[in-house]
VMD Tcl script that draws the C-alpha trace (Angstrom):
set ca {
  {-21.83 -6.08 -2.18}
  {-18.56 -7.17 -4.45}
  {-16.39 -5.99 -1.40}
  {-18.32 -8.60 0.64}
  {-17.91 -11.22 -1.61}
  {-14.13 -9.90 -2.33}
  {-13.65 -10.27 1.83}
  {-14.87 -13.65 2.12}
  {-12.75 -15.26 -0.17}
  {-9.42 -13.61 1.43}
  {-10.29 -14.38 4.43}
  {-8.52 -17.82 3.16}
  {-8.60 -20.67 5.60}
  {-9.08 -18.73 8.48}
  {-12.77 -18.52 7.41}
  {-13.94 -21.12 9.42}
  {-13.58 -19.29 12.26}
  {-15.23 -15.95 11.30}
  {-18.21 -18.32 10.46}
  {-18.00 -19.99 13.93}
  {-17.46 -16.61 15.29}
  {-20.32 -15.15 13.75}
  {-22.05 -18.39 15.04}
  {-21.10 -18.23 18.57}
  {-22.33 -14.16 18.30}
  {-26.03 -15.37 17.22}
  {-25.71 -18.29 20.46}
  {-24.67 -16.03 22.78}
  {-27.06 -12.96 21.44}
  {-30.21 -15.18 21.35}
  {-29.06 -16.49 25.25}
  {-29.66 -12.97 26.24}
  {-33.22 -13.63 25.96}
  {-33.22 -17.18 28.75}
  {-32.01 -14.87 32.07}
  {-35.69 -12.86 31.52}
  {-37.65 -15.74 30.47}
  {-36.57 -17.58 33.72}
  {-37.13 -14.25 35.66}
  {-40.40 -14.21 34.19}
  {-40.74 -18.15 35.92}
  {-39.47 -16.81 39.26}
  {-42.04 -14.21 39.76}
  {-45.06 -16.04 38.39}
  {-43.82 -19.77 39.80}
  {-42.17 -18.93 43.03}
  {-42.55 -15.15 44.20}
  {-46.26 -14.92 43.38}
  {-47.44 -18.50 45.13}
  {-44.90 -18.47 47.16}
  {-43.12 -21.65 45.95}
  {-39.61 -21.65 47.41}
  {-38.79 -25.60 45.95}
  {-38.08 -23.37 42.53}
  {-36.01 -20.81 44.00}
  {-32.51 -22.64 43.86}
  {-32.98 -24.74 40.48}
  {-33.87 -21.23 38.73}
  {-31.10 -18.76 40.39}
  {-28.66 -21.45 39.46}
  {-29.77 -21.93 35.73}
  {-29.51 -17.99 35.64}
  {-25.83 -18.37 36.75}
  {-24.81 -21.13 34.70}
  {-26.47 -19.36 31.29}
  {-24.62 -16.34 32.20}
  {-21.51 -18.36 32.94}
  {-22.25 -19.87 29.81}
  {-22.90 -17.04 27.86}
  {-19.45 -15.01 28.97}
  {-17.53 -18.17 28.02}
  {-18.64 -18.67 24.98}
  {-18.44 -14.97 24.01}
  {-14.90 -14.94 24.83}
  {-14.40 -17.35 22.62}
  {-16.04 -15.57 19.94}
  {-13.75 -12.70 20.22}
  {-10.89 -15.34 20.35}
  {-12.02 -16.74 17.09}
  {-12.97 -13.16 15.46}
  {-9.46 -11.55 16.36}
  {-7.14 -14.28 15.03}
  {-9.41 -14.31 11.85}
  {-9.37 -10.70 11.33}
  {-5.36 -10.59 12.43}
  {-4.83 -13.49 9.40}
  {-6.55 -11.66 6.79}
  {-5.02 -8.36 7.77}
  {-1.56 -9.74 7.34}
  {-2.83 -12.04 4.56}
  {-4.05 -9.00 2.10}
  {-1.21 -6.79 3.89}
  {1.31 -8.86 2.20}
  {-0.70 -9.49 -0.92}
  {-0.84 -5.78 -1.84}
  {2.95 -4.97 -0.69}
  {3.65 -8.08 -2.99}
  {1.06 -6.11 -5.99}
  {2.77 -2.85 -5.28}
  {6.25 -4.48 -5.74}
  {5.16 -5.85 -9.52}
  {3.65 -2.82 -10.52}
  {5.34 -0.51 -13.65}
  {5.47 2.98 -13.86}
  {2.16 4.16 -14.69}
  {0.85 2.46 -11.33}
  {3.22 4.67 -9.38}
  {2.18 7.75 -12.04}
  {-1.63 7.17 -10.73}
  {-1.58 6.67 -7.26}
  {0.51 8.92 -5.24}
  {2.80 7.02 -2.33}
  {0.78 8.94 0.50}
  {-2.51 7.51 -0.93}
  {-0.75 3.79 -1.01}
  {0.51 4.06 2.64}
  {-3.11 5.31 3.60}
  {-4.29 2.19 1.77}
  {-1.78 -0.40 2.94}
  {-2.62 0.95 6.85}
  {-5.49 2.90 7.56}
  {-7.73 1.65 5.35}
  {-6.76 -2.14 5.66}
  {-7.40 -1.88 9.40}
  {-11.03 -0.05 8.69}
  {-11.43 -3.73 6.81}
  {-9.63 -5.56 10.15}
  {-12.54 -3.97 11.88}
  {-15.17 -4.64 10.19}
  {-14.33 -8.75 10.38}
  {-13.43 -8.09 14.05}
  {-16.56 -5.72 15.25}
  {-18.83 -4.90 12.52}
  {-19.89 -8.05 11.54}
  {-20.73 -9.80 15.35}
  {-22.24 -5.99 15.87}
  {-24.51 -6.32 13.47}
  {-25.48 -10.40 13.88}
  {-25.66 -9.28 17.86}
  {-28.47 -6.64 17.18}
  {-30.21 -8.84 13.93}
  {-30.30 -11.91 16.26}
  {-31.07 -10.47 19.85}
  {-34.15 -8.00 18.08}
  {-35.34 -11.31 16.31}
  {-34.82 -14.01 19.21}
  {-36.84 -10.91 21.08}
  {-39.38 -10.35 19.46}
  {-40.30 -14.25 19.07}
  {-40.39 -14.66 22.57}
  {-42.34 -11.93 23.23}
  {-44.96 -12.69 20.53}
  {-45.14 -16.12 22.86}
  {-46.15 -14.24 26.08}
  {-47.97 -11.40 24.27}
  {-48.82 -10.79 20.72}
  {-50.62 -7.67 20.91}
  {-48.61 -6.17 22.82}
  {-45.22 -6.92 20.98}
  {-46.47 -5.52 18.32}
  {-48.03 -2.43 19.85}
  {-43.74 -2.51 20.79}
  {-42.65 -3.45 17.70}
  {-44.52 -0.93 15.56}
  {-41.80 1.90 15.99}
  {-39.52 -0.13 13.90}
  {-40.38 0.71 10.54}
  {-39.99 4.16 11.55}
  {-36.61 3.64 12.46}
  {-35.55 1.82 9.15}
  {-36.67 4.40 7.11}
  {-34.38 6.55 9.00}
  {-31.30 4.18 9.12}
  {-31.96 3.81 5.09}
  {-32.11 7.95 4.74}
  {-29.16 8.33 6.58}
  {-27.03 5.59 4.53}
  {-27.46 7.36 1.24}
  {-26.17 10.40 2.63}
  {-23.22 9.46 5.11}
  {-21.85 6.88 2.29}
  {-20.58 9.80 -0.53}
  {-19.20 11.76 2.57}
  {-16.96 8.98 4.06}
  {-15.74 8.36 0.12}
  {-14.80 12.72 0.36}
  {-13.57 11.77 3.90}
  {-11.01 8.90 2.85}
  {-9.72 10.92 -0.17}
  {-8.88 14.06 2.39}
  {-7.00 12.10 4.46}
  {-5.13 10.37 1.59}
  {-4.43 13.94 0.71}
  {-3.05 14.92 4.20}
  {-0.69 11.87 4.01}
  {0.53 12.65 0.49}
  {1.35 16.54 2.01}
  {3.30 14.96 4.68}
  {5.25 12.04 2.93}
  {6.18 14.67 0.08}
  {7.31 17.46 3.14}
  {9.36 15.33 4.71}
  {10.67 13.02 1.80}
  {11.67 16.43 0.39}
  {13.08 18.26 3.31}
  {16.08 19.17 1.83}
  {14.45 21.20 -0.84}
  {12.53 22.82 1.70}
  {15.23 23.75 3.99}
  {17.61 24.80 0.56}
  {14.48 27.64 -0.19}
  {13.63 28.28 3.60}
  {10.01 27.34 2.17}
  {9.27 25.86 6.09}
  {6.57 28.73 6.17}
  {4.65 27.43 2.93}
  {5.33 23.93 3.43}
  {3.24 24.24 6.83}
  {0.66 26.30 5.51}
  {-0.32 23.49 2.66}
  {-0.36 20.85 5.57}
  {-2.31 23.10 7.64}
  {-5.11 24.13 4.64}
  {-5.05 19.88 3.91}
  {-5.40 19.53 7.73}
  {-8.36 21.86 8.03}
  {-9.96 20.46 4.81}
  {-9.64 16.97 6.97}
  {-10.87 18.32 9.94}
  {-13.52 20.26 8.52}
  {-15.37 17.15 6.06}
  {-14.87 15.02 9.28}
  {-16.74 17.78 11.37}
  {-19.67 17.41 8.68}
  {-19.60 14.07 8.57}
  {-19.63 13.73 12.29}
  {-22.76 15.94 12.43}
  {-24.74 14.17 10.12}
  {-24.64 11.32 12.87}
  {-25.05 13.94 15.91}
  {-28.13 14.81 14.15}
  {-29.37 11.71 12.94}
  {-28.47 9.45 16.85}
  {-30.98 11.64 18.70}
  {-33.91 10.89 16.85}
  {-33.11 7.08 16.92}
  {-32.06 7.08 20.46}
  {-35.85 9.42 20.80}
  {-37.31 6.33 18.94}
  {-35.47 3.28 20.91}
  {-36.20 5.07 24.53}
  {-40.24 5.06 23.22}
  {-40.44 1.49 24.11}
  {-39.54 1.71 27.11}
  {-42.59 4.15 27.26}
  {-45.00 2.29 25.57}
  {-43.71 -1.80 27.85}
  {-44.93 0.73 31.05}
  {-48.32 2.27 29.63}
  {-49.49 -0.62 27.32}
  {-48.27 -3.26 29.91}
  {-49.76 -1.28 32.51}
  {-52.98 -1.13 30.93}
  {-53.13 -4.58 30.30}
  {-51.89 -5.90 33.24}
  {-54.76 -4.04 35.13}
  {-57.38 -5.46 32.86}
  {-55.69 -9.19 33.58}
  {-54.37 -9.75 29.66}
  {-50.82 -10.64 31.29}
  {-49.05 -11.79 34.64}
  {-46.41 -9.80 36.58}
  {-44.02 -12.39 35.14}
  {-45.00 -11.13 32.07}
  {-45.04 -7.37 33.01}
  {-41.11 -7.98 34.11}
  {-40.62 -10.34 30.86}
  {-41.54 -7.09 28.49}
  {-39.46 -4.37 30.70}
  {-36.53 -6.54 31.23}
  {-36.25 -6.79 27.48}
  {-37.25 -3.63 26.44}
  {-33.10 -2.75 26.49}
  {-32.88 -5.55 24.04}
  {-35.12 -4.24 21.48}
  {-34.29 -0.93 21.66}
  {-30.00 -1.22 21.58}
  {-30.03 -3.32 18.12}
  {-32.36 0.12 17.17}
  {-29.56 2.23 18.62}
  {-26.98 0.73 17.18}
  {-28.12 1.16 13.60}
  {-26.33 4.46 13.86}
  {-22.88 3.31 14.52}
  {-23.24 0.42 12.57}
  {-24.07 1.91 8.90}
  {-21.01 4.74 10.37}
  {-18.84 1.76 10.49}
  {-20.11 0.04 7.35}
  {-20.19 2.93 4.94}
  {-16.36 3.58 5.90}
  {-15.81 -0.24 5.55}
  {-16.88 0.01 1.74}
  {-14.97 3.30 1.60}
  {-11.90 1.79 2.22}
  {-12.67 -1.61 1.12}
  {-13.10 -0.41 -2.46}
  {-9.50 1.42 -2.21}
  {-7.98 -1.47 -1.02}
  {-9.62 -3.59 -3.69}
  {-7.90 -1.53 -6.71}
  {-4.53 -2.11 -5.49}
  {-5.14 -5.88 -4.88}
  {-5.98 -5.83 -8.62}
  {-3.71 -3.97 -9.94}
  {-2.79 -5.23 -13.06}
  {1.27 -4.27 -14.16}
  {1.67 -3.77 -17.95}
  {5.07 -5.12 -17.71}
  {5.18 -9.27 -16.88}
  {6.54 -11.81 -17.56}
  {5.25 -13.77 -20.91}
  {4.13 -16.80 -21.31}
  {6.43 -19.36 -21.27}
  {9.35 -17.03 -20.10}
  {12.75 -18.51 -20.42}
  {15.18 -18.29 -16.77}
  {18.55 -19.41 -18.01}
  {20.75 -21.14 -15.63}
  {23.70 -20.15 -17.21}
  {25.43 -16.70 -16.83}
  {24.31 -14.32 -19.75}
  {27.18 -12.68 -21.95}
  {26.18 -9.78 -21.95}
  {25.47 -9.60 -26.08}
  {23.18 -6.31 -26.27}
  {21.17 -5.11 -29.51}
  {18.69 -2.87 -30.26}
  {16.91 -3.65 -33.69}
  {15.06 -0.67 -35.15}
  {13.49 -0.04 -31.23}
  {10.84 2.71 -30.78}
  {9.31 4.11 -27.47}
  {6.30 6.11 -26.91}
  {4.41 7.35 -24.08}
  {0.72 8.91 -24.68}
  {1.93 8.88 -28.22}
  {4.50 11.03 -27.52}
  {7.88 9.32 -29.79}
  {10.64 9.21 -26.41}
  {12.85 7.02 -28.96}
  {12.37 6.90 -32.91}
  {14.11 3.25 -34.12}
  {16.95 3.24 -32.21}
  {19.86 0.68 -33.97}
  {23.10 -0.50 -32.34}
  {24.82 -3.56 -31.45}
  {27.60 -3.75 -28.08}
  {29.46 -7.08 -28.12}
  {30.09 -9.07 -24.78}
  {32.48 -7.05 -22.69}
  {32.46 -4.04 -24.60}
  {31.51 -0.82 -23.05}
  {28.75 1.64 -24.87}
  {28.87 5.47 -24.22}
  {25.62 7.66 -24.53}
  {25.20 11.13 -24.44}
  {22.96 13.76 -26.30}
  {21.26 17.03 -24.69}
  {18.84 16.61 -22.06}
  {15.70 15.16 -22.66}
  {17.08 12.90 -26.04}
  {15.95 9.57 -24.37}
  {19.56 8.59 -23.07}
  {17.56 7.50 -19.73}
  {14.63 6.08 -21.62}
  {17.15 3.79 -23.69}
  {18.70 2.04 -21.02}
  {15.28 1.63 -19.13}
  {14.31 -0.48 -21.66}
  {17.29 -3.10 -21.38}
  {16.04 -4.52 -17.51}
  {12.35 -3.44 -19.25}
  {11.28 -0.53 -16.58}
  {9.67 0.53 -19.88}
  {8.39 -1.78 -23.13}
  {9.49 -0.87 -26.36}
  {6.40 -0.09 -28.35}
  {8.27 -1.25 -31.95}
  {11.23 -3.21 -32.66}
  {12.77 -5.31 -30.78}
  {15.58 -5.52 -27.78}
  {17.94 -8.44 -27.88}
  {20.04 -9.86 -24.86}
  {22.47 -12.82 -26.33}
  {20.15 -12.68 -29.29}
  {16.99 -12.95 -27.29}
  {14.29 -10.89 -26.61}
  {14.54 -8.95 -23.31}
  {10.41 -9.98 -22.93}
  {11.55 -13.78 -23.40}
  {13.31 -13.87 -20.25}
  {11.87 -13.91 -16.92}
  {11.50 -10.15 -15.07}
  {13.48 -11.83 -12.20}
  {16.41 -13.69 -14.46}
  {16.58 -10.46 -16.84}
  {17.34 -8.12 -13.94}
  {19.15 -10.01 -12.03}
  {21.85 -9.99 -15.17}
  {21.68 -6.51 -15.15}
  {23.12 -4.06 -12.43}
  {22.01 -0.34 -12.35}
  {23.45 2.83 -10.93}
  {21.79 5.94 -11.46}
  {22.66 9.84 -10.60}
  {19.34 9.74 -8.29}
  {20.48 7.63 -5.49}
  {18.55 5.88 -3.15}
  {20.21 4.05 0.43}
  {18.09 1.91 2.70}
  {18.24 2.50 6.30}
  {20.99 0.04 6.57}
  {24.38 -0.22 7.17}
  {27.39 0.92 4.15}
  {27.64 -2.76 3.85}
  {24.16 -3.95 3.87}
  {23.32 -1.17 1.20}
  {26.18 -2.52 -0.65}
  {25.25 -6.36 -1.09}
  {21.44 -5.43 -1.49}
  {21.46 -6.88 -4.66}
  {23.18 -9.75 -3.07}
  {22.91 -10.26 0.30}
  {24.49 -13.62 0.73}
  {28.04 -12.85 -0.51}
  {31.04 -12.98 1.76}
  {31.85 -9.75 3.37}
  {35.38 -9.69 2.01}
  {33.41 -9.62 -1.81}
  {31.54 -6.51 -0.47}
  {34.42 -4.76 0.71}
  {36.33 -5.26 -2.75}
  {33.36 -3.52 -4.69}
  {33.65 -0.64 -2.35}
  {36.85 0.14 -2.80}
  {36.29 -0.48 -6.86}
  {33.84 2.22 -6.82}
  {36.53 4.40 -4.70}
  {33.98 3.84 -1.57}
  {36.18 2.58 0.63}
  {37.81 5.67 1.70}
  {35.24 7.47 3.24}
  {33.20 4.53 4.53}
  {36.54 3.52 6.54}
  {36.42 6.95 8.33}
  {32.49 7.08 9.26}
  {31.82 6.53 12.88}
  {31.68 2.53 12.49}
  {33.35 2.17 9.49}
  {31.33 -0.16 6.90}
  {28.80 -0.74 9.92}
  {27.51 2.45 10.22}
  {23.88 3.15 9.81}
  {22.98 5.51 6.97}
  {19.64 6.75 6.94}
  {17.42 7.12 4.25}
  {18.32 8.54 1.43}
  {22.00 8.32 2.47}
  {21.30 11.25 5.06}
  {25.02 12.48 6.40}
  {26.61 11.87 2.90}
  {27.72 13.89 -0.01}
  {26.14 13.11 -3.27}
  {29.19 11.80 -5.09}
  {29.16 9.50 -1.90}
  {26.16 7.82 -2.25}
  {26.68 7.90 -6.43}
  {29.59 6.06 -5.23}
  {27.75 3.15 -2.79}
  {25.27 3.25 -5.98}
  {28.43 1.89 -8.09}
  {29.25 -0.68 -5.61}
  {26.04 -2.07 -5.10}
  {25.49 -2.79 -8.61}
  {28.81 -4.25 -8.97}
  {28.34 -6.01 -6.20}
  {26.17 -8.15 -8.84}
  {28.51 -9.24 -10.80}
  {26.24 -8.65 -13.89}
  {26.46 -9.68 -17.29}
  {25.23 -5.81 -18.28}
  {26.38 -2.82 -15.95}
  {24.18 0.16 -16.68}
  {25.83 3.30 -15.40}
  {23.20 6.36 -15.73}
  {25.15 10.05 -14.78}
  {26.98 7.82 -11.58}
  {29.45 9.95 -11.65}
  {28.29 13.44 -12.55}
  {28.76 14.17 -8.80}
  {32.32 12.96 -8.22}
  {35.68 14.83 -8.51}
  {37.91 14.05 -11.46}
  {40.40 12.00 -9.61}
  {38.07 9.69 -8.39}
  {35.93 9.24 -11.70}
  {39.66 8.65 -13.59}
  {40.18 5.84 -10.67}
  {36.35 4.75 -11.26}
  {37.06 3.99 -14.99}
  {40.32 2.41 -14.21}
  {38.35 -0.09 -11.81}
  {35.80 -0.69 -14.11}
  {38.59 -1.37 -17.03}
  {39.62 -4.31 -15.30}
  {36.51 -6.11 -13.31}
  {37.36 -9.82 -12.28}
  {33.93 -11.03 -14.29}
  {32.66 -9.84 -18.39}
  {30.82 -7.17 -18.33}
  {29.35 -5.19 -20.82}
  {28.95 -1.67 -19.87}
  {26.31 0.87 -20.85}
  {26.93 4.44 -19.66}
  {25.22 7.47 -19.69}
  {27.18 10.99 -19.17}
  {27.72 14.27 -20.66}
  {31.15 14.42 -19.21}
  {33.09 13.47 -22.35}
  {35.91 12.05 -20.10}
  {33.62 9.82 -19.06}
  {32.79 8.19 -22.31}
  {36.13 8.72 -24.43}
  {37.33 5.64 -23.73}
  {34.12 3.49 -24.60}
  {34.27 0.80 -27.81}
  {31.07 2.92 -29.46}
  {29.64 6.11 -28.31}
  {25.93 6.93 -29.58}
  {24.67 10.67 -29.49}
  {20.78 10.98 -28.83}
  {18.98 13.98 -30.19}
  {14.99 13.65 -29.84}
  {15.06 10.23 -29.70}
  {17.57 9.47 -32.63}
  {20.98 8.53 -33.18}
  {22.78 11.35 -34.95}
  {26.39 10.52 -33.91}
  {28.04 7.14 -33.40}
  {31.74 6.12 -33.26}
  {34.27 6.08 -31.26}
  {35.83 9.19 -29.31}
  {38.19 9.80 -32.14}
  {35.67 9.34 -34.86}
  {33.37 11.69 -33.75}
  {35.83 14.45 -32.97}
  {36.68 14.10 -36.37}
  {33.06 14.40 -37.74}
  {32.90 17.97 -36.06}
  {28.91 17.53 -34.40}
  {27.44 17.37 -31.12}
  {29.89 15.67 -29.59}
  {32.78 17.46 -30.84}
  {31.48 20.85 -29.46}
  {30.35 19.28 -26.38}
  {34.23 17.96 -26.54}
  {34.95 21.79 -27.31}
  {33.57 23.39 -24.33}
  {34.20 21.28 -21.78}
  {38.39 21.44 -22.99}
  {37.62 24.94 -22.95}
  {38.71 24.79 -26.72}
  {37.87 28.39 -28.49}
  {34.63 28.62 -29.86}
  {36.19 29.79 -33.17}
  {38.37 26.82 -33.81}
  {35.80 24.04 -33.37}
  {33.85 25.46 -36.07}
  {30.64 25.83 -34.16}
  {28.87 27.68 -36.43}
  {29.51 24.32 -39.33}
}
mol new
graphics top color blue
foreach p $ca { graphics top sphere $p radius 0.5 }
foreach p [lrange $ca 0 end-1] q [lrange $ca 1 end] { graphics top cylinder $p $q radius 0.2 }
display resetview
């Protein structure tokens, strides 16, 4: 019952009117029962003597309780729908606002189709179950009750000669719960599965168009669709088979208010009134029975999704901000050290104490082969990872002694993998800073050698780009990458492979730009093109994690290593005179 509980205190101040929704549901459920006891009056104290004095003062306490009754119950649904409606945007916003603090490893676990089935579909199986389920259930509880005490009023023996079906039907409604609950759990995680297939398909349609793999792509979706189909099928037969016998069960009564009413009507144990009493209510004890059905449906998918929902909501990230976390008012300078700094995933060393120190303003190169931790080292400055040993210093502070929000906001990032918002070239631009002047915007754009192109699109720096910078080349978007993190103005600029996609021209005007930003800067930047690094203060080599080369551009052309050959073959030097066998 923890998602219960879990529920009930979300449901924040709107609670109050679940409860007096819930409230007005047991009113209006137990006023069912007043329309048949005064019918009950109108056959035994007018019809039967004859007494017409009742016959107004009754009809017109029947229409006013139903009048009543419908007003009240609209106000229940009133009260239940803005309740539900609160909560739903209430937890909606709570988990986006989780999702958004969450580290790597969160994102690692749960796959973004599972997170959108959470954040929708299974939310509004919760919305439902504050807006339906629950005055379902208190309808049938309270009308089969209110019922059944009436009736034990007019007739004991024969409410319970009525009654005694019930435990039949709760051992039936309890069988049936154990099994449809593990089946809507199977159910949930197909359909988490069909939306992960179809985010993934269409996130990467490009790669799926570039291998003509349309043919597979569709047959995955459709083997995930039939898997859906087919455990919703079985779970949807479970019911089939289990509704009949309850509806068998419910219709009973009805058979047994005719013969046992019958019978003791004849032998003068009750009045006509009564007779009518027990078959005008015989609906009302047997649709709380019929319901069962749908209702444990409903709830076993409510704790289904419920339970999803709930491990998202407390999703812990690794990565937070410490306790007393420092926010400096003051720009940072941009001071960056890494003191004997070690990273390691699963045990796995990614870097193996790391040592360097870049000086406000200066500008850092790093290169090394693939997979050397050039990516992992800079992920550690704005802490998208946490070094596991040692220690990394921003203006002689620890990165994990600022805030998350004040250490990134000092830091602006551009990577090779570029991602654009369905926004406009400019809006993509100042994302970082949204409340700049235009004319600020429009000078980072051409600084990253933007400009050009974005002049020539259909509206210029208005148009709409879609996602993932549909319609533009890739040194393009690295390009609108550059800008937007300039666009910053941060203390530390970390360029990772921006522009591996770009001609030479434009990178040579790039690093020009970049030479002469109007605010201090110190630049990181990642690249195997040796032009784009020969011109940095220090340049670091990675090789598994370590630094085996660090100089300058000079320097390490003179130690004849890595870099040198690396220098080598992209000079189209011959292999002969750089030594490459030294």
């Amino acid at each position: 019952m923890f998602e219960l509980k879990w529920l009930w205190k979300y449901m924040g101040k709107k609670r109050r009117l679940f409860v007096v929704g819930l409230i007005l549901s047991a009113v209006t459920s137990a006023m069912m029962v007043i329309n048949p006891m005064l019918s009950q009056k109108l056959i035994d104290e007018v019809i039967v003597p004859k007494n017409v004095k009742l016959l107004m003062p009754i009809l017109t306490a029947m229409l006013v309780v139903e009048v009543v009754r419908v007003a009240l119950r609209y106000l229940m649904i009133v009260c239940l729908e803005k309740n539900s409606q609160q909560m739903l945007d209430d937890v909606r916003r709570r988990m986006y606002h989780v999702i958004q603090e969450q580290d790597y490893r969160f994102f690692g676990r749960i796959r973004t189709g599972d997170l959108m089935t959470r954040i929708t579909s299974d939310l509004d199986t919760v919305r439902h179950f504050c807006a339906w389920i629950s005055y379902s259930a208190v309808d049938s509880i309270v009308l089969f009750a209110v019922t059944i005490l009436y009736l034990c009023t007019v007739n004991i023996p024969l409410t319970l000669c009525m009654a005694a079906i019930t435990p039949f039907i709760m051992l039936i409604t309890y069988l049936f719960s154990k099994k449809i609950g593990p089946m809507y759990v199977d159910l949930r995680a197909k359909l988490a599965g069909l939306n992960t297939v179809a985010q993934e398909n269409i996130a990467g349609n490009r790669v799926v168009k570039a291998f003509a793999n349309e043919a597979f792509e569709e047959e995955k979706f459709r083997k995930c669709n039939q898997e859906y189909r087919d455990k919703n099928l079985k779970t949807t037969y479970v019911g089939v088979k289990f509704q009949p016998v309850i509806d068998l069960l419910s219709q009973s009564l009805t058979v047994t208010s005719l013969l046992v009413g019958g019978i003791f009507m004849m032998k003068g144990a009750i009045t006509a009134g009564d007779m009518m009493a027990f078959s005008s209510l015989t609906w009302a004890l047997a649709n709380p029975l019929r319901n069962l059905g749908v209702l444990i449906n409903d709830m076993q998918r409510f704790f289904a999704s419920c339970r999803m929902v709930i491990e998202v909501f407390y999703s812990q990230p690794s990565i937070i901000d410490h306790m007393g976390a420092y926010a400096p008012e003051e720009r940072l300078h941009g001071d960056v050290e890494f003191r004997d700094v070690s990273f390691r995933i699963n045990g796995a060393p990614l870097l193996d104490h790391v040592n360097f120190h870049i000086a406000p303003g200066q500008t850092l190169g790093i290169t090394g082969s693939t997979g050397s931790g050039k990516t992992t080292l800079v992920n550690l400055v704005d802490r998208v990872y946490e070094a596991t040993e040692g220690e990394v210093l921003l203006d002689g502070r620890n990165v994990q002694d600022y805030t998350l929000e004040s250490l990134r906001r000092s830091i602006g990032v551009a990577t090779q993998e570029v991602f654009l918002f369905s926004d406009t070239v400019v809006g993509n631009v100042a994302y970082g800073n949204p409340d700049q002047p235009r004319e600020e915007t429009l000078k980072y754009l051409k600084a990253a050698a933007a400009d050009g192109f974005s002049r020539k699109l259909e509206d210029g720096c208005d148009t709409l780009i879609g996602e993932r910078g549909v319609g533009l080349s890739g040194g393009q978007k690295q390009r609108l990458a550059l800008a937007r993190a300039l666009s910053m103005k941060p203390s530390v600029l970390i360029l990772d492979d921006t522009t591996s996609a770009v001609d030479m021209e434009t990178e040579k005007f790039i690093q020009q730009q970049l030479r002469t930003l109007d605010f201090p800067c110190t630049k990181m930047i990642v690249a195997q093109r040796i032009s784009s690094l020969k011109n940095a203060d220090q340049i670091i080599v990675l090789d598994h994690g370590r630094i085996i080369e660090w100089g300058t551009h000079a320097q390490l052309l003179r130690k004849h290593g890595y870099y040198y050959r690396i220098w080598a073959l992209q000079n189209s030097v011959e292999e002969e005179e750089v030594h490459l066998g030294a």
